[in-house]
C-alpha positions as a Markdown table, in Angstrom:
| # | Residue | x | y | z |
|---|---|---|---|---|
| 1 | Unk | 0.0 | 0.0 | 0.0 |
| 2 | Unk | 1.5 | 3.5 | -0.8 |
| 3 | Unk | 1.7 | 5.7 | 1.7 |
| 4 | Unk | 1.1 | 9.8 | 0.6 |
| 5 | Unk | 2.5 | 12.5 | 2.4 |
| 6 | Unk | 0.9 | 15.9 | 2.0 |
| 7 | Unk | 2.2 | 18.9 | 2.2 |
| 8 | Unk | 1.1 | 21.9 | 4.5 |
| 9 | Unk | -0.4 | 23.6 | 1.3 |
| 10 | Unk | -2.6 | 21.0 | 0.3 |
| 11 | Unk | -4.7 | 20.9 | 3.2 |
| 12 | Unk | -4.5 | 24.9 | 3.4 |
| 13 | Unk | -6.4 | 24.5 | 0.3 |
| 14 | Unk | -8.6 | 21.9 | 0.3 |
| 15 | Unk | -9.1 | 20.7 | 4.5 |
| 16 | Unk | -10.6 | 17.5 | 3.3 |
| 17 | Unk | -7.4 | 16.6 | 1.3 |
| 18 | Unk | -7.3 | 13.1 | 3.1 |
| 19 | Unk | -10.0 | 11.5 | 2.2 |
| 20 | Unk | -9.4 | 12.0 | -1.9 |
| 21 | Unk | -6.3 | 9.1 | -0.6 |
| 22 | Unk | -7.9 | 7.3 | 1.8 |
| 23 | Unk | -7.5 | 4.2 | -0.3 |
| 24 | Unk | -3.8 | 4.6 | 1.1 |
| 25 | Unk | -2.0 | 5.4 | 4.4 |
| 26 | Unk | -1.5 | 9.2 | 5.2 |
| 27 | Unk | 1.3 | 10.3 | 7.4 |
| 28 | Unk | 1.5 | 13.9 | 9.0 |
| 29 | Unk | 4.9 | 14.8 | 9.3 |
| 30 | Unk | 4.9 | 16.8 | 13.0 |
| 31 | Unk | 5.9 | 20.1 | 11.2 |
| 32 | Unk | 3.2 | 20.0 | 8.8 |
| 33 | Unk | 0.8 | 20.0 | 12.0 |
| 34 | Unk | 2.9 | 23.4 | 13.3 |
| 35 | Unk | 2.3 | 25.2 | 10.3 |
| 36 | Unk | -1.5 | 24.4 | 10.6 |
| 37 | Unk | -1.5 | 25.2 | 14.0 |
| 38 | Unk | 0.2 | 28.8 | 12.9 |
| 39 | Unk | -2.4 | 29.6 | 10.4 |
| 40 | Unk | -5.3 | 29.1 | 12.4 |
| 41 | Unk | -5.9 | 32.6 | 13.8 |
| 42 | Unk | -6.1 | 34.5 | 10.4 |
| 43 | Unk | -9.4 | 35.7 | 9.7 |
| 44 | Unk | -9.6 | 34.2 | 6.1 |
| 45 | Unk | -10.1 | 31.5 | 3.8 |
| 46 | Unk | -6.4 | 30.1 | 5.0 |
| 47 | Unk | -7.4 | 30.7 | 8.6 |
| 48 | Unk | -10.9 | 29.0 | 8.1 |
| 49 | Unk | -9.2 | 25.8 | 6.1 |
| 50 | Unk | -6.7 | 25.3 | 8.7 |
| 51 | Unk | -9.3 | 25.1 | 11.8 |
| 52 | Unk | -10.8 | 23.1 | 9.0 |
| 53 | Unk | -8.4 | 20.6 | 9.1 |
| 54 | Unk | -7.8 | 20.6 | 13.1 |
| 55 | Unk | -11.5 | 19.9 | 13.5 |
| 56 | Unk | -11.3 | 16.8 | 10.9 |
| 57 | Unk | -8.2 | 15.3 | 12.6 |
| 58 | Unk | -9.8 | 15.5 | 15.8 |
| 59 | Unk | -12.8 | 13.9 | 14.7 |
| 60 | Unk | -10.7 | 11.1 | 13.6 |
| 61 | Unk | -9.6 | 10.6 | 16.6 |
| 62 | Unk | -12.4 | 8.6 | 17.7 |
| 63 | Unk | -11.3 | 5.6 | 15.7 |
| 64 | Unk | -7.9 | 5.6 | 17.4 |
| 65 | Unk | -4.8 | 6.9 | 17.3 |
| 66 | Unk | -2.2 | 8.7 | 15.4 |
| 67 | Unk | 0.5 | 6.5 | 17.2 |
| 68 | Unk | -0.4 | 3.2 | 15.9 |
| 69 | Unk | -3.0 | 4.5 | 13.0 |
| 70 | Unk | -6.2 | 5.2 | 12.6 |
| 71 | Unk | -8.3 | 3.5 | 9.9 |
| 72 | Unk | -10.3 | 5.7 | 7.3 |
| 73 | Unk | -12.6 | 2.8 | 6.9 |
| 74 | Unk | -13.2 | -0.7 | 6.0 |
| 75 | Unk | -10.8 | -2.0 | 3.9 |
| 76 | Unk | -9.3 | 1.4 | 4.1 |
| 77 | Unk | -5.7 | 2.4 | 4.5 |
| 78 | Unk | -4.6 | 4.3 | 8.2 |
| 79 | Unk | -3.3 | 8.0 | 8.9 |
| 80 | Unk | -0.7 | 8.4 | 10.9 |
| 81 | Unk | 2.0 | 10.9 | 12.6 |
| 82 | Unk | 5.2 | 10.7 | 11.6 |
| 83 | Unk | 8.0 | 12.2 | 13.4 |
| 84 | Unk | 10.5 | 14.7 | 11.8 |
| 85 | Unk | 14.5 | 13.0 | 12.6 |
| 86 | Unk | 17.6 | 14.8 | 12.0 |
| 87 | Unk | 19.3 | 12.4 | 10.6 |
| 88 | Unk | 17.2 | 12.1 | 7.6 |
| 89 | Unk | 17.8 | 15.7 | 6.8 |
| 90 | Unk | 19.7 | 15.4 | 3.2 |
| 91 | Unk | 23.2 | 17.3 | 3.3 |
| 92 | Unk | 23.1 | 21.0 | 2.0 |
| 93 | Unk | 19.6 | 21.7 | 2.9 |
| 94 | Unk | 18.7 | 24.3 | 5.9 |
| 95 | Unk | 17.6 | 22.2 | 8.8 |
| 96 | Unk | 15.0 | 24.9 | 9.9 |
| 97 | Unk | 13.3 | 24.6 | 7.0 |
| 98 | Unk | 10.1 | 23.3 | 6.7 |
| 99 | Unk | 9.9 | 21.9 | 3.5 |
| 100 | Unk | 13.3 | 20.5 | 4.5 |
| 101 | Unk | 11.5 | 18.7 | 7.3 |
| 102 | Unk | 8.9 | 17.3 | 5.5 |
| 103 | Unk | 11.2 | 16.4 | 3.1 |
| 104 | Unk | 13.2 | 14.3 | 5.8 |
| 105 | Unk | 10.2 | 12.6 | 7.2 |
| 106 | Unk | 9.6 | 11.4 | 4.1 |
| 107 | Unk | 13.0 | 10.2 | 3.2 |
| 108 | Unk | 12.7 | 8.3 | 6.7 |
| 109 | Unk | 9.6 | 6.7 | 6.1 |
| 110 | Unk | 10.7 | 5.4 | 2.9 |
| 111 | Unk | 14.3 | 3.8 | 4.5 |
| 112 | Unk | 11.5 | 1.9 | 6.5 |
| 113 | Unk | 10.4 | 0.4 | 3.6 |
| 114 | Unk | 7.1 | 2.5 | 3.0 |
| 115 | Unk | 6.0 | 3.2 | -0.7 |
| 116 | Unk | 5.9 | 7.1 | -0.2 |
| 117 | Unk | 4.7 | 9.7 | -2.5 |
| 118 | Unk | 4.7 | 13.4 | -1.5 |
| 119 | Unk | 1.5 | 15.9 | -2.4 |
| 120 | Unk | 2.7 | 19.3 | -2.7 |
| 121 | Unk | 1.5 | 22.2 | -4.6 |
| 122 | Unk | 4.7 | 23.4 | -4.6 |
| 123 | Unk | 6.6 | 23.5 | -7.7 |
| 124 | Unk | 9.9 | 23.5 | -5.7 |
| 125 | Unk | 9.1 | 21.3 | -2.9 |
| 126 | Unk | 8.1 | 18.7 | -6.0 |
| 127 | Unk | 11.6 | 19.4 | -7.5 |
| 128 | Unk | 13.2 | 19.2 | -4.3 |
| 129 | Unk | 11.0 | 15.7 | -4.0 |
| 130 | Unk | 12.4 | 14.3 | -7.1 |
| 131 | Unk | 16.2 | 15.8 | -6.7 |
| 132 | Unk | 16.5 | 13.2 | -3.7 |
| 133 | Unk | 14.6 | 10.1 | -5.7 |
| 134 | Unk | 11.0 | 11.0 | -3.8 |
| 135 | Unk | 7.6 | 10.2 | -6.0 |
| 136 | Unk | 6.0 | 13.6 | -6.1 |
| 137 | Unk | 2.8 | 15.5 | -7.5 |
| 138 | Unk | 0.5 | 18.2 | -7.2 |
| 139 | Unk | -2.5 | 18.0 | -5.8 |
| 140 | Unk | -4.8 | 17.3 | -8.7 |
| 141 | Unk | -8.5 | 16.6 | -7.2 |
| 142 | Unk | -9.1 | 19.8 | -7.8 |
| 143 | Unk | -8.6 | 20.5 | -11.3 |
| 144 | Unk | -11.4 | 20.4 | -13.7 |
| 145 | Unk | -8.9 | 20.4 | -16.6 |
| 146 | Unk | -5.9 | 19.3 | -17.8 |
| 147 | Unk | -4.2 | 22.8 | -19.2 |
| 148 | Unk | -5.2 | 25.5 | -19.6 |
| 149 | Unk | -5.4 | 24.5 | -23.5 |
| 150 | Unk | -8.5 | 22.6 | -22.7 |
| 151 | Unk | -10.6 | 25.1 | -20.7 |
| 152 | Unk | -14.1 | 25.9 | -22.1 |
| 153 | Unk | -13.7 | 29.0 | -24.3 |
| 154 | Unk | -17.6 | 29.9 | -24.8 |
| 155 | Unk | -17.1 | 29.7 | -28.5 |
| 156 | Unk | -16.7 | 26.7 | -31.3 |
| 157 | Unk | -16.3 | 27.5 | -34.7 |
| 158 | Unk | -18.8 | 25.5 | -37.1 |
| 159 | Unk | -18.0 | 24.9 | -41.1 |
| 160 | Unk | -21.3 | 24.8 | -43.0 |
| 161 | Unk | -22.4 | 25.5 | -46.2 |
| 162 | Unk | -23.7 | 28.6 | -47.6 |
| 163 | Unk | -27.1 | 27.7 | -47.8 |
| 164 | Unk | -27.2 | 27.2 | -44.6 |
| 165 | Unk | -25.7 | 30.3 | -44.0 |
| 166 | Unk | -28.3 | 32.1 | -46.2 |
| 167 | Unk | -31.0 | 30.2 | -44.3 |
| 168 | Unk | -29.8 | 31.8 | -40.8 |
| 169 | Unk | -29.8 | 35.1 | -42.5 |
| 170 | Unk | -33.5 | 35.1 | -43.4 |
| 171 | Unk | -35.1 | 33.3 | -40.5 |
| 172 | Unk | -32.6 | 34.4 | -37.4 |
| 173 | Unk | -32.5 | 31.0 | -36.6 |
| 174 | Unk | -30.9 | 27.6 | -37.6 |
| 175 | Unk | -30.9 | 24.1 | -36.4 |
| 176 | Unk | -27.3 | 22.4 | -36.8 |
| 177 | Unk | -28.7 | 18.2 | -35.6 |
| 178 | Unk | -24.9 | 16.9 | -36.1 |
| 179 | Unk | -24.1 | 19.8 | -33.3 |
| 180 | Unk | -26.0 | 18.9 | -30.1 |
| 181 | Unk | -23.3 | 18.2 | -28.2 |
| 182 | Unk | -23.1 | 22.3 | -27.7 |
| 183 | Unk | -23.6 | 23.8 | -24.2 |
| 184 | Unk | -25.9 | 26.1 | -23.5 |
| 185 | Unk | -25.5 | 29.7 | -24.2 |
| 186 | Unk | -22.0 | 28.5 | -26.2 |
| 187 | Unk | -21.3 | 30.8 | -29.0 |
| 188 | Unk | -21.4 | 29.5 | -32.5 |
| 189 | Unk | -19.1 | 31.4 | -35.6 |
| 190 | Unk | -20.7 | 29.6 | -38.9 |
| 191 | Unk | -18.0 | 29.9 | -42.0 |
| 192 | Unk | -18.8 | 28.6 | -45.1 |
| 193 | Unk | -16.2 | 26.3 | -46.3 |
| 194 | Unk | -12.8 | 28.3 | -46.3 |
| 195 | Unk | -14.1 | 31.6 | -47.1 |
| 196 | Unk | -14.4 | 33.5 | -44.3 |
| 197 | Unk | -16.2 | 36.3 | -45.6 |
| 198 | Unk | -18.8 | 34.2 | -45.1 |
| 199 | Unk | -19.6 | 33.9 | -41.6 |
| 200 | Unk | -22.3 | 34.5 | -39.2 |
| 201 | Unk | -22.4 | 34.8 | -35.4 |
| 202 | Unk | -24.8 | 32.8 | -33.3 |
| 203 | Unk | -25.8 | 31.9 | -29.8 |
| 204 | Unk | -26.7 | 28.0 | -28.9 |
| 205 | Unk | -30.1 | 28.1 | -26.6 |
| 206 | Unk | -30.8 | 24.1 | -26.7 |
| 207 | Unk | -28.8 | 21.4 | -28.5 |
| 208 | Unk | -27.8 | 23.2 | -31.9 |
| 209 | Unk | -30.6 | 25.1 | -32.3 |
| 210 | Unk | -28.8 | 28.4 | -32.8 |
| 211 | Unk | -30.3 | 32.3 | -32.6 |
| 212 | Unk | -29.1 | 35.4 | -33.4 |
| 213 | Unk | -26.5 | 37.2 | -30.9 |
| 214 | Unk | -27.8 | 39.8 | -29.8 |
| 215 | Unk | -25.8 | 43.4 | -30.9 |
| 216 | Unk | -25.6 | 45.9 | -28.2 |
| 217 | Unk | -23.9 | 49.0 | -29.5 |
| 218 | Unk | -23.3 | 52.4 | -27.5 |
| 219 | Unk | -23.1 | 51.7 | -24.1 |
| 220 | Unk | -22.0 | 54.0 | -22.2 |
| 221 | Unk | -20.4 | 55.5 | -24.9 |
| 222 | Unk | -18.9 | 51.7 | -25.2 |
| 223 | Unk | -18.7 | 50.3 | -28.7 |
| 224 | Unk | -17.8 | 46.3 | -28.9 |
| 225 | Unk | -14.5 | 46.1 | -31.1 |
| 226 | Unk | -14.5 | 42.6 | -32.1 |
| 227 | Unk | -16.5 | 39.4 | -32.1 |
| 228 | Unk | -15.6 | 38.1 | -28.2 |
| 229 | Unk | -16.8 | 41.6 | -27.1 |
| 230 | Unk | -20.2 | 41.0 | -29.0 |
| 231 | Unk | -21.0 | 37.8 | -27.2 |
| 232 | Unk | -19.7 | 39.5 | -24.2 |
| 233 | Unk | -22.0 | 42.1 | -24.4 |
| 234 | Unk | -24.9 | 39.6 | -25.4 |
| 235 | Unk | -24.3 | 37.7 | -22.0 |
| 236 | Unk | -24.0 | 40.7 | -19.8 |
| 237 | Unk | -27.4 | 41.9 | -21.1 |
| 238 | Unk | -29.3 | 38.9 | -20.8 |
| 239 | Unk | -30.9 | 39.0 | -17.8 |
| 240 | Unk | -31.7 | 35.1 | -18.0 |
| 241 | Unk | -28.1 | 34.2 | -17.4 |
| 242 | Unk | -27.7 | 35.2 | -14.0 |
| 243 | Unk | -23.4 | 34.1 | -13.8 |
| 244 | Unk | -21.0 | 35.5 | -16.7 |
| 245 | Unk | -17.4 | 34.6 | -16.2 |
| 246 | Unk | -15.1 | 36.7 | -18.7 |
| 247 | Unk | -11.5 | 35.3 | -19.0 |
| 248 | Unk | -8.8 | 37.5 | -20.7 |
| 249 | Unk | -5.6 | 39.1 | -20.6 |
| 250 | Unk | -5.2 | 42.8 | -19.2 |
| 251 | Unk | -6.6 | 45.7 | -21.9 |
| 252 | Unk | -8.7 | 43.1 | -23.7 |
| 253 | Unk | -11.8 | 45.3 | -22.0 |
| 254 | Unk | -13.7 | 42.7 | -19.8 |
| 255 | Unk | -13.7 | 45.1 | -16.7 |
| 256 | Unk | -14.5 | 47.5 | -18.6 |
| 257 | Unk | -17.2 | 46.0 | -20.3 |
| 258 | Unk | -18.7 | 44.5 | -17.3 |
| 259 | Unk | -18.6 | 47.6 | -15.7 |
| 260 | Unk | -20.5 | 49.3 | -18.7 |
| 261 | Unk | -23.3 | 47.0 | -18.9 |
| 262 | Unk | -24.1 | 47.0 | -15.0 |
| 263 | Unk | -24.3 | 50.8 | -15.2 |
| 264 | Unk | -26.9 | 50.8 | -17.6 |
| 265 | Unk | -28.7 | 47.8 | -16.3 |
| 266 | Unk | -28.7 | 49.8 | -13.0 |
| 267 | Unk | -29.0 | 53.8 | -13.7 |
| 268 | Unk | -31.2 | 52.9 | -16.6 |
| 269 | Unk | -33.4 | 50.0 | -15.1 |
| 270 | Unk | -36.2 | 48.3 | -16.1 |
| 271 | Unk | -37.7 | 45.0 | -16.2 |
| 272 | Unk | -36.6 | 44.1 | -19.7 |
| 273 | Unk | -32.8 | 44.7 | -18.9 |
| 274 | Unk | -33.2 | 42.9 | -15.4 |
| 275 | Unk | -34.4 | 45.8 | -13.3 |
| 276 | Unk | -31.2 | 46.0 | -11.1 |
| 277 | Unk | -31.2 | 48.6 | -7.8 |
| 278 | Unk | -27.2 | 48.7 | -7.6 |
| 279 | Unk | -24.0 | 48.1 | -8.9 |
| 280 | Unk | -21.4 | 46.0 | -6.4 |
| 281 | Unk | -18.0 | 45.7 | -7.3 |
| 282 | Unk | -15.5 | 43.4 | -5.3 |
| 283 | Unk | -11.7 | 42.1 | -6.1 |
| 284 | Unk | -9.8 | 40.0 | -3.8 |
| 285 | Unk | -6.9 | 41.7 | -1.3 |
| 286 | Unk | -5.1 | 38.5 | -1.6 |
| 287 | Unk | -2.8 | 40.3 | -3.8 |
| 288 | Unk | -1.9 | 43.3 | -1.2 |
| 289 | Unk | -1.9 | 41.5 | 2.2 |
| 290 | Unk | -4.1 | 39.3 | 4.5 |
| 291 | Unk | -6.3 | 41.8 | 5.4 |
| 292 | Unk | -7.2 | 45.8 | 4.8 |
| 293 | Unk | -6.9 | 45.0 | 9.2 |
| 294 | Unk | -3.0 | 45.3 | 8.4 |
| 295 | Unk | -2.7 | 48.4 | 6.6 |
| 296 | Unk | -3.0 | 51.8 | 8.6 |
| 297 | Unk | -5.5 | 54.5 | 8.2 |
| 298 | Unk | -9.1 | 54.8 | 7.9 |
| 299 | Unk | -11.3 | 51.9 | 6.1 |
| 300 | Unk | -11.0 | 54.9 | 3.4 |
| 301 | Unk | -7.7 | 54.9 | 3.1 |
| 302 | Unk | -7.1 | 50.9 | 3.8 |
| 303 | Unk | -9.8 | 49.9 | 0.7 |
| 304 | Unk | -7.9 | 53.2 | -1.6 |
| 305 | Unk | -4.5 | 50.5 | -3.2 |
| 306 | Unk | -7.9 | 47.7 | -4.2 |
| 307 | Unk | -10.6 | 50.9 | -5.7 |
| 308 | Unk | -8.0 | 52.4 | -7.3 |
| 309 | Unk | -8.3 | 50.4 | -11.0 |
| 310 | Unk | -11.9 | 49.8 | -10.2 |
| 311 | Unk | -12.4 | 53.4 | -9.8 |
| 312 | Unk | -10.8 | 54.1 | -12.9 |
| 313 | Unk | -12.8 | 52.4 | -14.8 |
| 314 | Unk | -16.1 | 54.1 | -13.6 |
| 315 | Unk | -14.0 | 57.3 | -14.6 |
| 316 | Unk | -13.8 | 56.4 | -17.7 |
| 317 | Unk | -16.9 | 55.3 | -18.3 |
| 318 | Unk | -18.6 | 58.4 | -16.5 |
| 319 | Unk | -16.3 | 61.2 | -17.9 |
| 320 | Unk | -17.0 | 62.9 | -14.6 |
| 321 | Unk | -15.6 | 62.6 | -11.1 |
| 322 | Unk | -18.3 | 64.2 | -9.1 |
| 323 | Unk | -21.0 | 62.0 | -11.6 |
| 324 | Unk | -19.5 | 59.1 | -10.4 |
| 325 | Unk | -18.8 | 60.1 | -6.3 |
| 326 | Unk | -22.9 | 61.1 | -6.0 |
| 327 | Unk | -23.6 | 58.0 | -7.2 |
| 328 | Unk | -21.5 | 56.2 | -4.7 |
| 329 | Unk | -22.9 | 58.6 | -1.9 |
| 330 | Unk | -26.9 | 57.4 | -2.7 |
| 331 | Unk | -25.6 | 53.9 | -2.4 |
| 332 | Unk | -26.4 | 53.4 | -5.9 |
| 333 | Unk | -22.5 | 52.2 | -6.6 |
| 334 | Unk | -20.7 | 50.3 | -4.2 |
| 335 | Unk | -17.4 | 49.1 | -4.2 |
| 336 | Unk | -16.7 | 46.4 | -1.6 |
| 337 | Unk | -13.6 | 45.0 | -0.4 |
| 338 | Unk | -13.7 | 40.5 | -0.6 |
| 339 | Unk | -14.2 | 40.4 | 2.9 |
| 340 | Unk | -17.6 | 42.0 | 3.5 |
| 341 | Unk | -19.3 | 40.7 | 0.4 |
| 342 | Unk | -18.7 | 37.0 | 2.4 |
| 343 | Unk | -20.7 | 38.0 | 5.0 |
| 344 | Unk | -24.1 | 39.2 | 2.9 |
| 345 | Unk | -27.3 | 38.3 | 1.2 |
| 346 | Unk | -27.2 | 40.1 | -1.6 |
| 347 | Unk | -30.7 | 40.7 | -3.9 |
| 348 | Unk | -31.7 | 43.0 | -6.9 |
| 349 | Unk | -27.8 | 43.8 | -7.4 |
| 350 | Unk | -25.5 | 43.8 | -10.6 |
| 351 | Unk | -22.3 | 42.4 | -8.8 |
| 352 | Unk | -18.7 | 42.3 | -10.8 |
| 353 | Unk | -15.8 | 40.4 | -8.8 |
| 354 | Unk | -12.8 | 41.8 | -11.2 |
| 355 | Unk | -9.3 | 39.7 | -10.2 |
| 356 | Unk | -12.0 | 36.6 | -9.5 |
| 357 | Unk | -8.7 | 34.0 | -10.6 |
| 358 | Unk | -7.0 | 35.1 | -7.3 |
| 359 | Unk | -9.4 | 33.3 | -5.2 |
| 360 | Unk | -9.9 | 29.2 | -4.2 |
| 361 | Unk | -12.8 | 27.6 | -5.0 |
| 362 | Unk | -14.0 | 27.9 | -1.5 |
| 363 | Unk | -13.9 | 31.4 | -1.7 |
| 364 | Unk | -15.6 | 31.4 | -4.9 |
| 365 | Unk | -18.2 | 29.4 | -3.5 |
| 366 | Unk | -18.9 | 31.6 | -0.7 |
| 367 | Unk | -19.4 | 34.7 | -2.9 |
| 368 | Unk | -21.9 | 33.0 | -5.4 |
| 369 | Unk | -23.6 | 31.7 | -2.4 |
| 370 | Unk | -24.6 | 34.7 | -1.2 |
| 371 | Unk | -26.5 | 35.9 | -4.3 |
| 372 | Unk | -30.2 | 36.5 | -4.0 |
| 373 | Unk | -33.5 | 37.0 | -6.8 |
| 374 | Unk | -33.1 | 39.1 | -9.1 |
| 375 | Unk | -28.7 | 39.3 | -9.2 |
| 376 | Unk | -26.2 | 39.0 | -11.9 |
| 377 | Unk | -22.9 | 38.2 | -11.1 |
| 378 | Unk | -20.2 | 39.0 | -12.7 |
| 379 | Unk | -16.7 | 37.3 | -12.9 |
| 380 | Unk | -13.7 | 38.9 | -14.2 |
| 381 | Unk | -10.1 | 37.9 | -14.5 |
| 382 | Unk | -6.8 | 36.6 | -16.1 |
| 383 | Unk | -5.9 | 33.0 | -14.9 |
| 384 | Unk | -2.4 | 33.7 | -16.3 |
| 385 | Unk | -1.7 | 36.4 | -13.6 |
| 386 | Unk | -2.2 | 34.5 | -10.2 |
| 387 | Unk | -1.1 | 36.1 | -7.2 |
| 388 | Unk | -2.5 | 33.7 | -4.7 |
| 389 | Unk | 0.6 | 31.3 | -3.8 |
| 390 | Unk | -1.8 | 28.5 | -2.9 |
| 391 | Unk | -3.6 | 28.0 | -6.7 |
| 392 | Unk | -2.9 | 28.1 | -9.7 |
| 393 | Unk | -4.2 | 28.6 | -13.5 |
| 394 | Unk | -6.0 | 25.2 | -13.4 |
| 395 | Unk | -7.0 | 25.2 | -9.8 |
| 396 | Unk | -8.4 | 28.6 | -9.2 |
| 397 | Unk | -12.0 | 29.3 | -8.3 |
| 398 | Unk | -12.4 | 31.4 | -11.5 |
| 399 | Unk | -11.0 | 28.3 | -13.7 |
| 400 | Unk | -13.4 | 25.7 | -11.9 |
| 401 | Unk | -16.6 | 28.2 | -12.1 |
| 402 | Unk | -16.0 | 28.4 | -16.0 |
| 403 | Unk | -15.8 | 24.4 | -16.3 |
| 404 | Unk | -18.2 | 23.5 | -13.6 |
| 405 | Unk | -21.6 | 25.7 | -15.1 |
| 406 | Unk | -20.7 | 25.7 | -18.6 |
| 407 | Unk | -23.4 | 23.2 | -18.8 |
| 408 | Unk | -25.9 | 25.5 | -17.3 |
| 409 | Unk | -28.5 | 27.5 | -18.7 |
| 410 | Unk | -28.0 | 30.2 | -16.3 |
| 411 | Unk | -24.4 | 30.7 | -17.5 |
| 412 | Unk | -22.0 | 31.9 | -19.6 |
| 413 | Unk | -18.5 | 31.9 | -20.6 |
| 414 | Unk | -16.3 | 33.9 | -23.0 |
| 415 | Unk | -12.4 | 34.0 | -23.3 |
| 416 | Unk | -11.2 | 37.0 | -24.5 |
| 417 | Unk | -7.6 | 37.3 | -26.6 |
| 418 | Unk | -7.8 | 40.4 | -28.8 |
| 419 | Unk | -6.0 | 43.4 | -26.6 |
| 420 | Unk | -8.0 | 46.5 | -27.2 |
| 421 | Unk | -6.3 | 49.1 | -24.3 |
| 422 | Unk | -4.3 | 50.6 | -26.9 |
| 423 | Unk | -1.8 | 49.7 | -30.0 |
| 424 | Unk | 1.2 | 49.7 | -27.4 |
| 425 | Unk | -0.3 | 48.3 | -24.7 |
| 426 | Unk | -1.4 | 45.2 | -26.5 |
| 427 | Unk | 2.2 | 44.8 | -28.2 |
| 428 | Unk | 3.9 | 44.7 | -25.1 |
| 429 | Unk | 1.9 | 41.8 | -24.0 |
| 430 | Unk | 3.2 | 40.3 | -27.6 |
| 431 | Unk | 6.7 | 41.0 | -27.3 |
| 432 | Unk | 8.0 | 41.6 | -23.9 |
């Protein structure tokens, strides 16, 4: 039976890590147990995973102990404690490490014969793993997809022939049998042969039966500048799809667009558009620190470093400063730091969570869980730009929301490539 040995980051991520390998033993190295024990006072996600995990290995407890084993079931394997020794601490490596640690207790389990493989999801600590002979991997229960390559786009280009074509044209509409295996609300680019003059855009509503997209032009003074920001557009005005997720590199507009559409959906409301009595906009602090807690000043001045590119976008949009700060004062606009959105019930709201690939799944979770009648939320983000250290572009919450409701009516999905910011901006994301 192999034996797995998680690191501290795996069940920092995901508490319930052990029972995904409870076909096999699970050793705790001592220091790995420390490290949990150090997170447990923070006052997010981290902090909530690792009390997480205390409370499950306590639990456990009640089916023996952690000296001789304790069996996750019948026909199970056992988790264990397994103590950190010195002299299993590979020369040239700081002994005060932890990784170093772990990576000893692992070295001494396996010179008593035990099949060990280490779970980390760090890319070093796996190199370190397999620099000393070790069987290592990330943590892959939590990944919807293999690569980024594979993640759901929202679009599928369709060769059919001009007939067909013609036929969309003059009824709006067109059934495509041989292409039911389309999800719901999936964008559809019909060519005709390899003329691509000779295209159409449409919309999937129900197993190849394809629509027009709907064209939304002047928003805001916002004009959509190529086909992804059409069907962008399309989903941010449909008030039948109550989740959009909008994946893209920076300056290819999906803030901005986002932000666009809510205003008018809000300012100028009415049943038709959705009817929606505010516009809430969130991004995670991740990136800046733990908590605003930790930086001084008034909440002002602690949320200013996360408004800042949020608020620069409604200045754009509104041309006007003083436009855009009365609306904030009537409560119309809010802009919300992570950390109090978790706490709500949030109804008859257009809500936009910009930087949404810098949170875990949990986190994610916890957001769209607190969405009430009548909402539309919003997710923005780049999965190529993570700044969380404990996911990654396969493993955020942003990747899993895209793959996990793209089979459901009530959602859609488009990647965006084409830069649009400016002529430099989007060759320096080419070249440099």
């Amino acid at each position: 039976m192999k034996t797995y040995v998680l690191d501290t980051n795996v069940y920092l991520t995901e508490p319930k890590a052990i029972y995904a390998y409870e076909d096999s033993d699970i050793a705790i190295p001592t220091i790995v147990l420390d490290e949990i024990d150090k997170h447990k006072h923070r006052q997010d996600t981290v902090g909530f995973n690792a009390r997480q995990v205390n409370r499950i290995l306590d639990s456990l407890r009640a089916g023996g102990n952690y000296v001789d084993g304790i069996p996750l079931g019948e026909g199970k394997g056992k988790i264990y404690v397994a103590h950190y020794d010195d002299r299993h601490m590979p020369v040239g490596l700081y002994q005060d490490e932890s990784d170093n640690k772990i990576l000893a207790a692992a070295i001494s389990l396996r010179e008593k014969g035990k099949d060990v493989i280490v779970v980390s999801r760090d890319l070093n600590m796996r190199i370190k793993c397999d620099g000393f002979g070790l069987e290592t991997h990330d943590y892959e229960i939590d990944k919807v997809v293999r690569s980024v390559d594979h993640l759901f786009t929202g679009v599928k280009e369709v060769t059919v022939t001009q007939e067909q074509i013609d036929e969309f044209y003059q009824k709006g509409k067109l059934t495509l049998k041989e292409e039911d295996n389309l999800y719901p609300n999936e964008f559809v680019i019909l060519n005709a042969g390899s003329d691509d003059k000779q295209s159409a855009l449409c919309k999937n509503i129900a197993k190849g039966k394809l629509v027009s997209v709907t064209k939304h032009a002047d928003i805001w003074g916002m004009l959509p500048r190529n086909k992804e920001q059409t069907f962008a557009l399309d989903l941010l005005f449909d008030s039948s799809i109550e989740l959009v997720s909008l994946i893209g590199p920076a300056g290819t507009g999906k803030t901005l667009l986002a932000a666009a559409a809510g205003l008018e959906q809000v300012l100028h409301s009415t049943s038709k558009n959705g009817g929606y009595n505010k516009l809430i906009i969130t991004r995670p602090v991740q990136p800046m620190g733990r908590d605003i807690g930790f930086l001084p000043g008034s909440i002002e001045e602690k949320m200013a470093p996360w408004v800042a590119p949020i608020k620069d976008n409604l200045q754009f949009l509104f041309g006007d400063k003083t436009a855009l700060e009365m609306q904030m004062e009537q409560g119309t606009i809010e802009i919300e730091a992570m950390t109090y959105i978790r706490g709500r019930s949030i109804s008859n709201a257009f809500i936009i969570v910009d930087e949404a690939q810098n949170l875990t799944i949990h986190e994610l979770k916890t957001i769209i869980t607190r969405v009430g009648d009548n909402t539309k939320i919003v997710l923005t983000g780049d999965i190529q730009q993570i700044d969380n250290v404990y996911i990654d572009a396969i493993s955020n919450g942003l990747t899993h929301a895209v793959e996990k409701f793209k089979e459901q009516k009530i959602s859609g999905h488009i990647t965006l490539n084409k830069g649009e910011r400016s002529t430099l901006a989007t060759l320096a994301s080419e070249i440099l």
